[in-house]
Each structure stands twice: as structure tokens, then as C-alpha cells.
NUZA-928083 format. One record per residue (C-alpha): x negated, y, z. Coordinates in steps of 0.25 Angstrom, whole numbers, padded with zeros to 4 digits, always signed. Layout:
% residues N
XYZ;...
This chain:
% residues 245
-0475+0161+0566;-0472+0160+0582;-0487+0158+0589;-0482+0147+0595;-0476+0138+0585;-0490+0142+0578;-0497+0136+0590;-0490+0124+0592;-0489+0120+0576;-0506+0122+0579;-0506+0113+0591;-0497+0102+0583;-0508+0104+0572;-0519+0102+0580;-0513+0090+0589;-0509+0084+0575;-0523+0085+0567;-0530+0080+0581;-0519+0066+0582;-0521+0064+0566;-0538+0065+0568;-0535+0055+0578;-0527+0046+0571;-0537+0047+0560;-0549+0045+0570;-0541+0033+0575;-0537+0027+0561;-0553+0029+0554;-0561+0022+0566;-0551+0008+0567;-0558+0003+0554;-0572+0008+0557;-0572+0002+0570;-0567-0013+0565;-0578-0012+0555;-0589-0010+0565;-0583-0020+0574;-0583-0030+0563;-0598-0026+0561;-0600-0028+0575;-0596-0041+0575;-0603-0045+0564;-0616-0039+0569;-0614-0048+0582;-0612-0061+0573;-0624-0058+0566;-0632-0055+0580;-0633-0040+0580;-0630-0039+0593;-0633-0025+0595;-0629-0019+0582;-0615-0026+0586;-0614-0020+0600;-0618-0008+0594;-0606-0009+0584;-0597-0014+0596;-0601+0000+0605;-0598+0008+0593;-0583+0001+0590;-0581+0004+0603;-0583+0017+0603;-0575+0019+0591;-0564+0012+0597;-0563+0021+0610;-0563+0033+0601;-0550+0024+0594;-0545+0026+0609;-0548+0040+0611;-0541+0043+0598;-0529+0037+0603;-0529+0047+0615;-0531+0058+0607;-0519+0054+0598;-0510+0050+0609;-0513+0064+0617;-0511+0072+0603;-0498+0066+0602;-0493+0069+0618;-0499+0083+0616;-0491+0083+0601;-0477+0080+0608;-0480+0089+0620;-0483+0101+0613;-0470+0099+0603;-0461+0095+0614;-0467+0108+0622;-0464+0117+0608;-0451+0111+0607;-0447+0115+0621;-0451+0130+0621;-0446+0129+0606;-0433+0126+0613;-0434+0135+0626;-0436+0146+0617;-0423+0142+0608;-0415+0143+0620;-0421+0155+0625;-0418+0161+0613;-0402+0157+0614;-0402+0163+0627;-0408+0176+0623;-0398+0175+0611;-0386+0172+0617;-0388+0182+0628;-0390+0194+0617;-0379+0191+0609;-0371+0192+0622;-0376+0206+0625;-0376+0211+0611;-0360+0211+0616;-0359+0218+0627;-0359+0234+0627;-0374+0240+0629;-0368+0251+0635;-0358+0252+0645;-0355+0267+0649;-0342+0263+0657;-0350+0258+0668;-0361+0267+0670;-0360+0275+0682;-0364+0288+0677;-0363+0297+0691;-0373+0291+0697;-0383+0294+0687;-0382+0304+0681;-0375+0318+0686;-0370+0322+0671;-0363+0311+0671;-0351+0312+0662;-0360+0317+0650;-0368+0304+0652;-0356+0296+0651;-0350+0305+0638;-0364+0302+0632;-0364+0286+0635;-0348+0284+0630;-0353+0292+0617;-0366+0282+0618;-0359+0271+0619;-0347+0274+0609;-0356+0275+0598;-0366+0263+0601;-0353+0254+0602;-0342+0259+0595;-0348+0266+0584;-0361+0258+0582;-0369+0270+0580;-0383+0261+0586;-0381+0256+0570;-0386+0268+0565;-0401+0266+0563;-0404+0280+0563;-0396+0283+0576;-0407+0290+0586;-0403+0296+0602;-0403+0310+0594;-0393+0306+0585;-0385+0298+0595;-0385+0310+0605;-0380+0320+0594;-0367+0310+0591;-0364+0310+0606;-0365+0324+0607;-0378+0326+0619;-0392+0328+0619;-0403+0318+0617;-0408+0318+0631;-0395+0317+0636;-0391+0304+0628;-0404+0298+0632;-0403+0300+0645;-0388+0294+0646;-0395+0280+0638;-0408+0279+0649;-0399+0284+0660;-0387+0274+0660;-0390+0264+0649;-0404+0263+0655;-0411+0263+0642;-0416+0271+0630;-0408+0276+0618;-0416+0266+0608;-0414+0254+0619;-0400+0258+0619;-0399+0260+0603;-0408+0245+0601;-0398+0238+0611;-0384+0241+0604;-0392+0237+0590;-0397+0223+0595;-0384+0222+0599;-0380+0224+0585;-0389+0217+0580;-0387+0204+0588;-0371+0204+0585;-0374+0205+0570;-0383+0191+0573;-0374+0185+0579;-0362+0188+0570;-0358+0177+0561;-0357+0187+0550;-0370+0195+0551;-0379+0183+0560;-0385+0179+0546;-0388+0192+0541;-0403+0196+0538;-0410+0204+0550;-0413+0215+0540;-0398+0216+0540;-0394+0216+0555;-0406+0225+0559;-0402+0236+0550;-0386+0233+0554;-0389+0233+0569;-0395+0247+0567;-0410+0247+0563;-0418+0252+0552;-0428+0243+0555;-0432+0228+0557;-0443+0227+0565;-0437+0238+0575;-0425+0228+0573;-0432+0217+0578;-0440+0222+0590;-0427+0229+0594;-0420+0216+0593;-0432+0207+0602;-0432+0219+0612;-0418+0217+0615;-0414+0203+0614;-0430+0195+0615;-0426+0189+0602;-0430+0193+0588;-0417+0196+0579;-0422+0183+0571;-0425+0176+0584;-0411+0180+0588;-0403+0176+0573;-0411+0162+0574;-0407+0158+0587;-0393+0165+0586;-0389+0156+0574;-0394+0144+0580;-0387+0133+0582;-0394+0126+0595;
């Protein structure tokens, strides 16, 4: 359960039992104090002055404790509709926050994550037409073949399709993509993973499914993978992707 739905469901109990002890208080002293006030006056007819006066101070008392009651109450319930109309608020702040963060994932899941046409590659690097052969072959099978699909697929693997060493691929990924082989490999599988979400023909699918069909051999890694990339959970994202607000 979220910490804060838990601490606001534990505020509403409290303000609730402290209204309903009130109302309660308010409800068990009426009659009591009618009964003392009838006795009072009785006393006063007979001409017990004091023990009637003494009843009087103690109506009284009772009847400003009535009063306070009605305070109390009336402040539970301003602090009641405050606290939901508050939740409700960031309840909805956090809904369209959520859209926002959606729409614009499902938005870059469509564009290339790499882009070797447009690197200049003279100006970092003096090798430079090996770096380019490397990052076509890279990008050829990240895009056309899939290969970031296989689960198993490691930078040793990849660099022995392409045909270079290890320390030669990795340094074309940090060097012009700017980031790490796994970043890389993770970005391309979000990606999958977001269109298969989004597709009317995979979107109710069960996250066992498109976690093993976007490339990974395990959930949990899935799911951190996922939040890294987007700031959404794979759940979080389905939920607030099939909605209809």
C-alpha cells in the first residue's frame, strides 16, 4: 500500500472517531443536564437555595462543555473536507503528471535511439571510418534485425557479429552515443517494451509476457530497467496508458 494513501486513510480515522466521541459526548449530556435542571428548580421551590444554585453552576458547566463539543465537531469536519479536498488535488496533479511522462515515452519509444548518419566522426576521433563501420553494423542490428531481443546478448557477443574487439565497440557506444553498452542495450528494450503496451494487440497482455518479449530473462531487472528509463513502473505506465481520462 502507498505511504501516503496509508496516512491519509489514518488521518480520516482519527478526525472520524474524534467527530463521533463528540457527537456522542453531545447526545449523552442533553438529557443529564434537563434532569439536573428539573431538580434544580425543584430544589429552589422547596427553599434549598444553595443545593439549587449549586445545580444551576453545574448545568452550566455542562452546557459550555455542550458548546465546546460543537467546536470541536465543526473543526473536525473543516479539517475533514480540507485534508480530502488536499488528497484529491495531488491525487489529480499526479494523474496528470503521470499522462505527461506517458505521452512523452510513448513519443520517444518511436524515434531512432541511435542516429549514426549525423555524427561527425572526424572530430572525435582520428580512426574514424572504423568507428563509423562499427556504429552502421551497431545500429543495423539494434533496428533492423532486433538483435537487443535476445536475452543473452552481451558486448562480447555483439562485437564478435560485428567483426571488432570488445574495447573497440565499447569505446564507439561511450564515445559517440555517449553512454554504456547496458544503457544502450536497456534503451532500445524499454522502447520495445513501451510499443508492446501500447499496441492494441499486446497492451492487455501480462507483464510476465512483455518483459520476456521486450528481451529480459528477469522481472525485477524489468521493472527497475523500466522506472529508470521512463519514472514510471511498467504497471504504473499500462494503468495510466489504458486510461480513459
Amino acid at each position: 500500500m502507498d505511504n501516503s494513501l496509508f496516512r491519509f486513510r489514518t488521518l480520516v480515522f482519527f478526525l472520524l472517531v474524534t467527530f463521533s466521541t463528540s457527537l456522542f459526548a453531545q447526545g449523552k449530556a442533553a438529557p443529564k443536564v434537563e434532569q439536573l435542571e428539573k431538580k434544580a428548580f425543584s430544589l429552589y421551590e422547596q427553599g434549598q437555595y444553595r443545593e439549587a444554585c449549586d445545580l444551576f453552576i453545574t448545568t452550566t458547566a455542562i452546557r459550555s462543555g455542550e458548546h465546546h463539543n460543537r467546536i470541536v465537531g465543526a473543526l473536525v469536519i473543516f479539517l475533514l473536507v480540507d485534508v480530502i479536498g488536499v488528497f484529491f488535488f495531488l491525487y489529480i496533479e499526479k494523474r496528470k503528471a503521470y499522462k505527461l511522462l506517458v505521452e512523452k515515452n510513448t513519443q520517444c519509444a518511436q524515434l531512432p535511439v541511435m542516429n549514426v548518419s549525423d555524427i561527425n566522426y572526424d572530430t572525435l576521433h582520428p580512426d574514424s571510418d572504423n568507428d563509423r563501420r562499427v556504429l552502421v553494423q551497431v545500429q543495423k542490428l539494434f533496428e533492423q534485425e532486433k538483435i537487443y531481443l535476445d536475452s543473452n546478448l552481451t558486448i562480447e557477443s555483439l562485437s564478435a557479429k560485428i567483426g571488432c574487439n570488445r574495447q573497440t565497440l565499447s569505446h564507439c557506444i561511450n564515445q559517440y552515443m555517449e553512454c554504456t553498452f547496458p544503457t544502450l542495450l536497456n534503451r532500445y528494450r524499454v522502447n520495445e517494451a513501451i510499443r508492446l503496451l501500447t499496441s492494441p494487440q499486446t497492451k492487455n497482455y501480462k507483464m510476465e509476457s512483455i518483459s520476456l518479449m521486450s528481451g529480459y530473462n528477469n522481472r525485477q531487472v524489468f521493472h527497475s530497467s523500466f522506472k529508470k528509463e521512463t519514472g514510471l513502473t511498467p504497471n504504473e505506465f499500462k494503468q495510466v496508458a489504458q486510461s480513459k481520462d
